[in-house]
N, C-alpha and C positions, 0 to 999 in steps of 0.2 A: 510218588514216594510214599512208603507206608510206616510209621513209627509206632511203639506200644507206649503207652505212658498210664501213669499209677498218680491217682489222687488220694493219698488216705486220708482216710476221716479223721476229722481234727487238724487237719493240716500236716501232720507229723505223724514219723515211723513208732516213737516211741509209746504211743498213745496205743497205734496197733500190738507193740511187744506187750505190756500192760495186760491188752483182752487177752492177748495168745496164752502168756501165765495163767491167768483167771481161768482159761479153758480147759487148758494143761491140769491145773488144779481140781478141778470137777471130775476128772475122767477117774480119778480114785474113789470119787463117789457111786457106789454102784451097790449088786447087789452082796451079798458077804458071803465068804467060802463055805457054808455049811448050808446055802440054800442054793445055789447056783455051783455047777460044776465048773473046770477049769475053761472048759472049749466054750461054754456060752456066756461066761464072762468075757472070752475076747474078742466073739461075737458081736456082742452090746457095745464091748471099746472100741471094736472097729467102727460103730455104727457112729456113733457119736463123736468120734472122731473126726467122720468125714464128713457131720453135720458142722464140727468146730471149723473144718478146712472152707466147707465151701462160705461158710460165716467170715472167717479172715479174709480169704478171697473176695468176699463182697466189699469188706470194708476197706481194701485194698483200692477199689475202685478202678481197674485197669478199663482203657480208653485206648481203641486202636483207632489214629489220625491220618487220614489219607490226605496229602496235598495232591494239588495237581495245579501248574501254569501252563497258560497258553499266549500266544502275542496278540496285541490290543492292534487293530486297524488306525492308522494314519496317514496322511499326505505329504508328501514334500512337493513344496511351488517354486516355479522356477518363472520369473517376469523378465522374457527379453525385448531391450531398446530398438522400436523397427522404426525409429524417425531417421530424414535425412543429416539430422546432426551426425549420427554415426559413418554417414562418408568420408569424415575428417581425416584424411589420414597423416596422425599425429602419434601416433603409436610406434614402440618398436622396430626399427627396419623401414620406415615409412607405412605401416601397414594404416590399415582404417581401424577405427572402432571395431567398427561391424566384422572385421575378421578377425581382429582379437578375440570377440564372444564367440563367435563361431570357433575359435581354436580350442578357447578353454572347456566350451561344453564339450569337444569333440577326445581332449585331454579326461574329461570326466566319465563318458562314455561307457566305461566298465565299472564303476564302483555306480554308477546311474543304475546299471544295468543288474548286479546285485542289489540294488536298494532293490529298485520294481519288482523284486521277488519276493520281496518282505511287507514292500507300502505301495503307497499310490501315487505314483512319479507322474505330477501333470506339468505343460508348461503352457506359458500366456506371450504372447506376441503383445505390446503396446505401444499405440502413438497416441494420437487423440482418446481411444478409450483403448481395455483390453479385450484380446479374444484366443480361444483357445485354439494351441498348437499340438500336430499329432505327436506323441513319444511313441518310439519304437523300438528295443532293445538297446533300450539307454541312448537312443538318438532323437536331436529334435529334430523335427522336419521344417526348418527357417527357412523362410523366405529369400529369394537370389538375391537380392537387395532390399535395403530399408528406404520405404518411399514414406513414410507419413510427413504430413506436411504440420504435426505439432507433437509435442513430449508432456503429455498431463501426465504426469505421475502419483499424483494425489488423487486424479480419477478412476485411472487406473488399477491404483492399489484398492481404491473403494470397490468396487465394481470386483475384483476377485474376492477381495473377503467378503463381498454380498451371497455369491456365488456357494462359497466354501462355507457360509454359516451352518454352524454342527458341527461341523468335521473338526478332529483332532489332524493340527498340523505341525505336523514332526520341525519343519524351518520352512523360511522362505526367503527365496533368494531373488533380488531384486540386479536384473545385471543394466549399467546405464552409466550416461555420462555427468547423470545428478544436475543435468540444468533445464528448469521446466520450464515450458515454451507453450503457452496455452494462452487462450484468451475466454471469455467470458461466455457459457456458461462451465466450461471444463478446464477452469483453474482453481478447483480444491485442493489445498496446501497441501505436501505431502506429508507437515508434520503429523495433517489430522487423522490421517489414515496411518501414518507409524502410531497415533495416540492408540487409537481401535486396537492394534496389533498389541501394543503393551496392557491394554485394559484385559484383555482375553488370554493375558500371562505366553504369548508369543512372542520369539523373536524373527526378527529379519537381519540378516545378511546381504551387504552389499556389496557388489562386482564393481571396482572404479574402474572408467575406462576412458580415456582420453587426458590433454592436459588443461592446465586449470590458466595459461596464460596464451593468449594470442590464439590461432590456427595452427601454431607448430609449423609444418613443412609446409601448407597451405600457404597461396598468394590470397590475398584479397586486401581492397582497400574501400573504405566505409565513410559517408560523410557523416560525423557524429557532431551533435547537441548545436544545432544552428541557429542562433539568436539574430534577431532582428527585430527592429521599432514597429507595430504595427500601422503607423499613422508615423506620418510625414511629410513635410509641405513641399513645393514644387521649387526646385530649383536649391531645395537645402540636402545638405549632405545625407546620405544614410548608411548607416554603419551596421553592416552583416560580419559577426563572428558565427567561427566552429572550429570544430577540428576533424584532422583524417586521419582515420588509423589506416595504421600499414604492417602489414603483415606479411610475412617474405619478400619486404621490396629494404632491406636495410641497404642503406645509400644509396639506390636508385631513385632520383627525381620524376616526380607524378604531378601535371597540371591540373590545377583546381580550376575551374572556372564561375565566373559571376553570370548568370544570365537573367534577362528581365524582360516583360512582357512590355513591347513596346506596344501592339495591337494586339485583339481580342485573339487568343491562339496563336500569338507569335512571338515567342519567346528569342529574342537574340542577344548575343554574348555581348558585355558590357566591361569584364575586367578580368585578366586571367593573371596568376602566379603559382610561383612551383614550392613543391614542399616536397623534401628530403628528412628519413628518419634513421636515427644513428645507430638506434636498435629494434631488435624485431617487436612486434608487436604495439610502436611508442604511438603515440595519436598526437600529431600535429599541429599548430592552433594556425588559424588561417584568420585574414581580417579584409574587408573591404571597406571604402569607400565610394559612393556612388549617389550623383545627385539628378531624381528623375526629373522629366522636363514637360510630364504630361500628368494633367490629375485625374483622377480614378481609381479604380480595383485595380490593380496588378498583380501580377504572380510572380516570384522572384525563385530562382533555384540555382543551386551551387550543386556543380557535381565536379568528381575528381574524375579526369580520362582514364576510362578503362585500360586495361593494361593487358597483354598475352598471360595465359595460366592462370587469370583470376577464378576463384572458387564459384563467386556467385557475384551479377555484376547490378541488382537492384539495388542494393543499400550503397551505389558508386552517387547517386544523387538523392536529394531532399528539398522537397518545395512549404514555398508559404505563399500569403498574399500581402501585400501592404495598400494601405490606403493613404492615396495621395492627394494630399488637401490643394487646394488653394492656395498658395505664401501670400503675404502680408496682412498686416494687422497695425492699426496706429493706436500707442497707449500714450493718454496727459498723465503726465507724472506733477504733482504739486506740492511743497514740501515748504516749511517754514525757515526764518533763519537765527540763530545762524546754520549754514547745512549741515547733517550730520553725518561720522562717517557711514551708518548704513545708506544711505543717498548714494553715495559713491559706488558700493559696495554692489548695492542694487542696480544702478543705471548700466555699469557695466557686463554684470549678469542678461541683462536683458538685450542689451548691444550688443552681445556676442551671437544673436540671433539674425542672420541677414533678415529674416522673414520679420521681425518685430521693429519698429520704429517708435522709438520713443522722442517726446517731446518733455522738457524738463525745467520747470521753473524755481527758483528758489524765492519767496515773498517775504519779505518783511515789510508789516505791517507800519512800522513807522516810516516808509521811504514807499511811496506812492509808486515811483517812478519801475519800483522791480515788479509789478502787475503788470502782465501782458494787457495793451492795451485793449484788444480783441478777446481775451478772458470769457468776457458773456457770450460772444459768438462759440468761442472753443466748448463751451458749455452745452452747443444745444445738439439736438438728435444729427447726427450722418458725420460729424464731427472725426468722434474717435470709435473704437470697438472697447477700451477699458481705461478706466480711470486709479489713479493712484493717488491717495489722500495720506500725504505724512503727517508728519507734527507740524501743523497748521492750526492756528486757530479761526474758529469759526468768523470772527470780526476780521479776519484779511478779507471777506468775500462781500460783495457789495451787494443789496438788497435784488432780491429776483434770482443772482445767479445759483444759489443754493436749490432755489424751485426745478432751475434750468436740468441741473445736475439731475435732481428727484425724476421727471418727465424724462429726461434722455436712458435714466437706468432702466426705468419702468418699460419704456420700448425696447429696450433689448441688449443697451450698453451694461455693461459690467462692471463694478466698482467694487475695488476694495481700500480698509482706512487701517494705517497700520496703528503701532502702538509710539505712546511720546507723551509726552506732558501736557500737551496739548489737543491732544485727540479724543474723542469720546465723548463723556460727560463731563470731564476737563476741561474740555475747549468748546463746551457751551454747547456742544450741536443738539442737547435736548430740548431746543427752544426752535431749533432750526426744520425744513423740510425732512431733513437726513433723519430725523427721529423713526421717522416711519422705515425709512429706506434700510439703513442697517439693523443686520439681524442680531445685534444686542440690545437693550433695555437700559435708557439712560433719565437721570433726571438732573432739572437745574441747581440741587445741593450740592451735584462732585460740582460746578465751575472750579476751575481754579484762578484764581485772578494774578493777571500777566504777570503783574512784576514780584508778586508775592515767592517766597519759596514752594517748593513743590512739595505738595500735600501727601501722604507717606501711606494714607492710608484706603489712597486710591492707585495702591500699583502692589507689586508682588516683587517680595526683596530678593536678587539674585544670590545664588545661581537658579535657574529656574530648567530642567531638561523637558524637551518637549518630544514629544511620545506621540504616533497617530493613536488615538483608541481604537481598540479591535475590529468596530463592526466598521472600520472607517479606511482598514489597514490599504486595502485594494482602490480607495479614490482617488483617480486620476492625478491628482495634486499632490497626493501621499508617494506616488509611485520614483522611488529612489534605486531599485535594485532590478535585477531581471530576472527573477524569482523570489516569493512569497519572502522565504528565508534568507536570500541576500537583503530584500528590502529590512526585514525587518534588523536585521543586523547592522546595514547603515545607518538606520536610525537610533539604536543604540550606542552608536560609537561617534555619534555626532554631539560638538563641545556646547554644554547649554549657554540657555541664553543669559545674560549679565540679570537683567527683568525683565517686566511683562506689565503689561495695565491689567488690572483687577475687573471682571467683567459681573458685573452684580444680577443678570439676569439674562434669560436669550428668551427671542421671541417664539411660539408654538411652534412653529413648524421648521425650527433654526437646527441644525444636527454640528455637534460638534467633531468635527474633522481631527484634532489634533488637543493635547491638554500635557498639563505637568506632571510630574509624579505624585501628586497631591491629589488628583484629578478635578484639577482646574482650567477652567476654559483657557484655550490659549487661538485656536482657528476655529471661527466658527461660519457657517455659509448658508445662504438661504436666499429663494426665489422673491424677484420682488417685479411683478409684473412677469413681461417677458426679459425682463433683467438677472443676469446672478449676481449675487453682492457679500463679500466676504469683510469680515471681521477680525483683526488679526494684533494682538496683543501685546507682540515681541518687538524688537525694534534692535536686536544687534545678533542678525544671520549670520553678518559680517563674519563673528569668529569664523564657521565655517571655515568660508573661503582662507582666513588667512593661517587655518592651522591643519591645513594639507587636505580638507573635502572641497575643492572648489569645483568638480563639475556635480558634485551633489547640490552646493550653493545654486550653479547657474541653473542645472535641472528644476529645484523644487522654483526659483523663479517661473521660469519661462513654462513651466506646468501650470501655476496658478494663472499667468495672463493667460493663457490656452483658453485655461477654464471659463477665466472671467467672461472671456468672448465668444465664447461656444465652438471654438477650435478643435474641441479635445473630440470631436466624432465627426466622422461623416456621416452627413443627412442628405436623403433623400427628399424635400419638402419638411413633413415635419415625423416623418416614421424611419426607423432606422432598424436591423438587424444587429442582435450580439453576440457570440457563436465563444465559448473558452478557450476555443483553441483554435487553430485553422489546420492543424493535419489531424488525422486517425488513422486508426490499424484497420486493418479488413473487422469485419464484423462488429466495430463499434458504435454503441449508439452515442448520436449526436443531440445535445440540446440544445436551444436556441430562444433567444428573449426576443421581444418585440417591444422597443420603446416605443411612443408616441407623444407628441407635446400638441399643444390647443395651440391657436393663432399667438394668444397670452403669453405663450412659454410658460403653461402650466402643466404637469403630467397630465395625460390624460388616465381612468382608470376601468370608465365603462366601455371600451373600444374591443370590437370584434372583428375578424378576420378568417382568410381561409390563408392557406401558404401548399407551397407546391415546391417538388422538389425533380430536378432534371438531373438524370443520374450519367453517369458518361459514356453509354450507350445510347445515348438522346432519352430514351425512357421517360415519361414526367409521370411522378405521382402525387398524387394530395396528401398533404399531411393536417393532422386534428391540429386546431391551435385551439386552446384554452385559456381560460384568467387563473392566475395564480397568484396570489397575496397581491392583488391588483395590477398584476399586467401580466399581458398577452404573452404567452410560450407556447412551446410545442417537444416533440421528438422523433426521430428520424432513424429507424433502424437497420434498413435493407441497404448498408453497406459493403455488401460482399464484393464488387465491381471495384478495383482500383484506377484513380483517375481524379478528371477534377467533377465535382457536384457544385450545384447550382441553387439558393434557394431565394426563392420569391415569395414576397409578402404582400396581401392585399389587404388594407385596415380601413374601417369606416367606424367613424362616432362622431355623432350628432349631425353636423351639415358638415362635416366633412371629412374625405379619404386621402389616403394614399398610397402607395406602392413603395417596399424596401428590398434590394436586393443583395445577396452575399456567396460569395464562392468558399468551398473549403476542400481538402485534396483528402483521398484515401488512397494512403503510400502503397506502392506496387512491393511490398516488402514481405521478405522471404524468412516465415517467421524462426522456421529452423538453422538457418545458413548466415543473415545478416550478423547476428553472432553468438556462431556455434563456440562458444566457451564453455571446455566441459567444468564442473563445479562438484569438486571431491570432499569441501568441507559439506557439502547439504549428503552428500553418501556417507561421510564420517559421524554428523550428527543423525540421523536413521537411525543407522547399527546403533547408536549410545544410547539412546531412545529406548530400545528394546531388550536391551542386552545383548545383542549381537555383536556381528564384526565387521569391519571394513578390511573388504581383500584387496590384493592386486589380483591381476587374470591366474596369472600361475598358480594362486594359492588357490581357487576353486576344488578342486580332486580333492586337497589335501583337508577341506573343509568339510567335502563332504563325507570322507573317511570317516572325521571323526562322527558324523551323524551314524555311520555302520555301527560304531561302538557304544555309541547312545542308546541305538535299536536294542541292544543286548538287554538292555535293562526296563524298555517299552512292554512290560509282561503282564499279566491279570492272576495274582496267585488266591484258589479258592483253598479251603480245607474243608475237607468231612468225615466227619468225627462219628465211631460207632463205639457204645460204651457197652462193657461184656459183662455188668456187674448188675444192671438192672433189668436183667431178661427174665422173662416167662420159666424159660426152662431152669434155672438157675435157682428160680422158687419152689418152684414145684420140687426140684430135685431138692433141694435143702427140704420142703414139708412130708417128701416121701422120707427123708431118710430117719428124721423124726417120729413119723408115723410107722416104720418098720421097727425101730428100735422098741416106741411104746408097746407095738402089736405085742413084740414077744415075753417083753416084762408081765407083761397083761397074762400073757399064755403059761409063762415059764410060773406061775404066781411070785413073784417079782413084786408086785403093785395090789 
């Protein structure tokens, strides 16, 4: 396009009318009628005239502007879902996924086929990463089916914008069922790759395809979230929860089954029940009881019987292992009188344990007669495995047997002293053996003397809530919930205690397990010998129990005797295995602690080892063990094999070794299909991300239309500007004409 355009000097026309008069003006100036004849005076006006014109004309400044546009090069991306989630077929008509995208890009076809004539129409095939697909006259060239065996969409998306850096991209269009199914190292979020997209002022567009609840027209049924006790003794119950979702089986009954490894490799069925689901998609709870009759490693798995038409039949079962202790355990319970109701409260808690027997005395010190006469025998080593000290005063116990007590813990019994008026440094015991033995800090100024009132400023006024502290929250003893966040939640919602004895100091190596909201000691534990010996402040759990948490009550009991007696694991000698978890996903790594205790039952910390690990094709390999903040670990990463893994420890320090072993399973699980839920808010939130849009299939064409109309305005407009008022000739002609006028004045004598 070519335009003339006039700048005049001064900005303004009026400025040029001004000169044009002024010049106007002059052309009267010449030479006078009686020296100059008529013809060469018009001569001269002509001359100067045309010197005035080309003068205006200059000043006029005329500028002829040439535009010219042309189209800017860009890309449109097009990412399609080639995982097996897209076989789902939940779509319209029963269709799949996968033919849905296939319909709508095939619907797009021709305005594909106009873009490619303007830009650079690429497409990407992605499962685990992306790679590029041929375009051919607006056609993709997909795949007959989608096999990937994962959905990284976050890698994905990285990995083409790596590709495309530079390029201007007209859109991109992400087609998927928006639920990412990756594991580690190619599970980069997909926000962060929408982030990229938005930082580089692009948008994406997303294709939703599938639905967001159950399988749709798909059967499958799935053993989900299966809870079980790790550790449990022989001949006591064990309680396995989960649930099964069911998916196109509404009101058709499916057997769950129990099964348990009676022999190494021989898992047989133990308890079976049927679950029925009243809508599609509902997940089930299922519950067992079951008490094994053999101690050891075991492998427990609950599967629901497969069914005809099921989509994918791995996630039909789900295994763990439990560790089956030894049952029984004998704990003295010794308590002062008159009895209190936590005595009650307690003894029952702990009765409720076939595996636990308790023996239970109530003494009052002025009636001889309520001392078990055998008391000093009950006192010495092989006796019992833990000890229970209530509000007793030290003077019920008759010289020696306090020592007895000291020596029996020291070998490896367990004691713990609760809280009472009589307990602690109240009741005298920092004069006693027990000074050493419990892990608080007493002196003979708390006594409190029997019959005096009780002294106010050795106890803690209720209500008192007791809280595990953090670094503590996972200790055995603390363990109230069956995950992190149910525990910690039970223990908030558990009714405080009335009081608490006031603990004026703990010994170095003493760690406190539990405190008030004040954070004041309230459980405290520590090694004494080969003994564990706890320290415990409160004395009315009791509410608990009688304000609707009674299997919290009997737990956090029969957890502590566990502990006291070294229940709460299984040993090998003195080396033991500790694994987070006992299932994993294909490709996960595994890490694994190695405890060790000295003859003492002391940790040991200088202790070295090799560890090996037998993969479920017999395979053995070595794995590095290292010291870590003082003990032995390792890690395990060539999980690719599904099945059960094996691992074995061999630990040597000082004069002495031994050998820990542990099983852990890698689910045969089918990471796209266990469950294919497609997920249209993570496509909704994308497109928002970047300013895009969340389509349905059908609307593809129409989206990409509008990109046709977008294109329109994709242009590079240059201009070049030629100005006609500062040229060469334009001087010269204005100085000729000047210089012909002068000549002739010159000539005519004029001048």
């Amino acid at each position: 396009m070519v335009r003339l355009y006039f700048y005049p000097v001064g900005g303004s026309v009026y400025v040029l009318i001004a000169v044009a008069l002024l010049l106007v003006g002059l052309l009267a100036v010449g030479p006078g009628a009686r020296r100059a004849s008529r013809r060469r005076r018009r001569i001269l006006a002509a001359l100067r005239g045309a010197a005035f014109l080309v003068v205006l004309f200059a000043m006029l400044r005329p500028t002829i502007v040439y535009t010219q546009t042309k189209p800017l090069a860009a890309s449109i991306l097009l990412l399609a879902d080639l995982s097996r989630s897209m076989t789902v077929p939940d779509e319209v008509s029963g269709m799949t996924r996968y033919e849905t995208l296939r319909r709508a890009l095939e619907d797009s076809s021709g305005v594909l086929r106009r873009l490619g004539e303007r830009f650079n129409v690429k497409a990407y095939g992605f499962d685990r990463d992306a790679r590029r697909l041929e375009v051919a006259d607006g056609r993709v060239a997909l795949p007959e089916k989608p096999e990937g065996q994962a959905t990284a969409i976050g890698r994905s998306l990285d990995t083409v914008l790596r590709q495309e850096a530079g390029e201007r991209l007209l859109g991109v269009f992400l087609l998927s069922d928006g639920a990412q199914r990756a594991l580690s190292p190619d599970d980069l979020l997909p926000q962060q790759a929408a982030a990229q997209l938005r930082s580089r002022g692009d948008r994406l567009w997303t294709l939703r395809l599938g639905k967001s609840v159950g399988l749709g027209q798909a059967r499958d049924l799935a053993v989900k979230d299966l809870l079980a006790n790790d550790r449990v003794f022989v001949n006591n119950e064990l309680t396995v929860r989960g649930r099964v979702r069911m998916d196109g089986f509404v009101e058709r009954p499916a057997s769950v089954r129990l099964l348990f490894e009676s022999a190494p490799e021989r898992l047989e069925p133990v308890a079976v029940q049927t679950v029925t689901a009243k809508t599609d998609g509902e997940e089930v709870p299922f519950e067992f009881l079951y008490a094994p009759a053999t101690p050891g490693e075991r492998k427990l798995t609950v599967e629901v019987v497969e069914q005809p038409g099921e989509l994918v039949t791995t996630n039909n079962r789900v295994s763990t292992f439990v560790n089956v202790l030894k049952g029984g355990l004998r704990v003295l319970y010794l308590e002062g009188f008159p009895p209190r109701v936590e005595q009650n409260f307690l003894r029952r808690a702990l009765d409720a344990s076939p595996d636990i027997n308790v023996d239970t005395f109530t003494i009052d010190r002025r009636r001889p007669e309520t001392r078990p006469a055998d008391l000093g025998e009950r006192l010495q080593p092989g006796r019992y495995e833990a000890y229970i000290l209530g509000d007793l005063d030290s003077s019920a116990f008759e010289a020696g047997e306090l020592q007895n007590l000291a020596d029996t813990v020291s070998r490896g019994a367990g004691l713990i002293m609760l809280g009472g008026w009589h307990s602690f440094g109240a009741g005298g015991y920092a004069d006693t053996p027990l000074a050493d033995v419990l892990p608080v800090r007493m002196n003979r100024l708390e006594r409190q003397a029997l019959d005096s009132p009780p002294r106010t400023d050795l106890h803690l006024e209720g209500p008192v809530r007791m809280t595990p502290t953090e670094i503590n929250l996972g200790h055995f003893t603390m363990l109230l919930g069956a995950s992190p966040q149910e525990n910690r939640k039970v223990w908030q919602e558990l009714p405080p205690l009335e009081g608490a004895n006031k603990f004026f100091g703990m010994k170095p190596l003493a760690s406190v397990l539990a405190e008030s909201g004040k954070k004041e000691p309230l459980l405290v534990a520590h090694l004494f010998g080969g003994g564990r010996v706890m320290g415990f402040a409160g004395d009315s759990t009791w509410r608990w129990q009688m304000q609707g948490f009674g299997n919290a009550h009997k737990r956090f009991w029969r957890q502590v005797v566990l502990w006291l007696a070294r229940k709460d694991e299984s040993l090998e000698g003195n080396v033991w295995v500790e694994l987070p978890q006992r299932q994993f996903q294909r490709g996960s790594r595994v890490e694994f602690a190695v405890g060790v205790l000295a003859a003492t039952g002391d940790p040991v910390i200088d202790a070295t080892g090799e560890a090996f690990v037998t993969l479920p094709d017999g395979t053995r390999e070595e794995v590095e063990v290292s010291q870590t903040m003082g003990r032995l670990g390792g890690s395990f990463r060539e999980t690719a094999q599904a099945g059960d893994y094996r691992i074995e420890v061999r630990v040597r320090y000082g004069d002495g070794a031994g050998t820990a072993r542990a099983r852990f399973l890698v689910a045969d699980q089918d990471l796209e299909l266990d469950n294919a839920t497609a997920d249209a808010g993570v496509m909704d939130g994308l497109a928002a991300m970047t300013g895009g849009q969340s389509l349905a299939p059908e609307e593809l064409p129409s989206a990409l239309e509008g990109l046709v109309k977008q294109a329109e305005t994709l242009v590079e407009t240059t201009e070049t500007k030629l100005t006609l008022w500062d040229t060469w000739f334009l001087f010269f002609l204005l100085i000729g004409l000047l210089g012909v006028e002068w000549y002739l004045r010159k000539r005519w004598g004029l001048v």
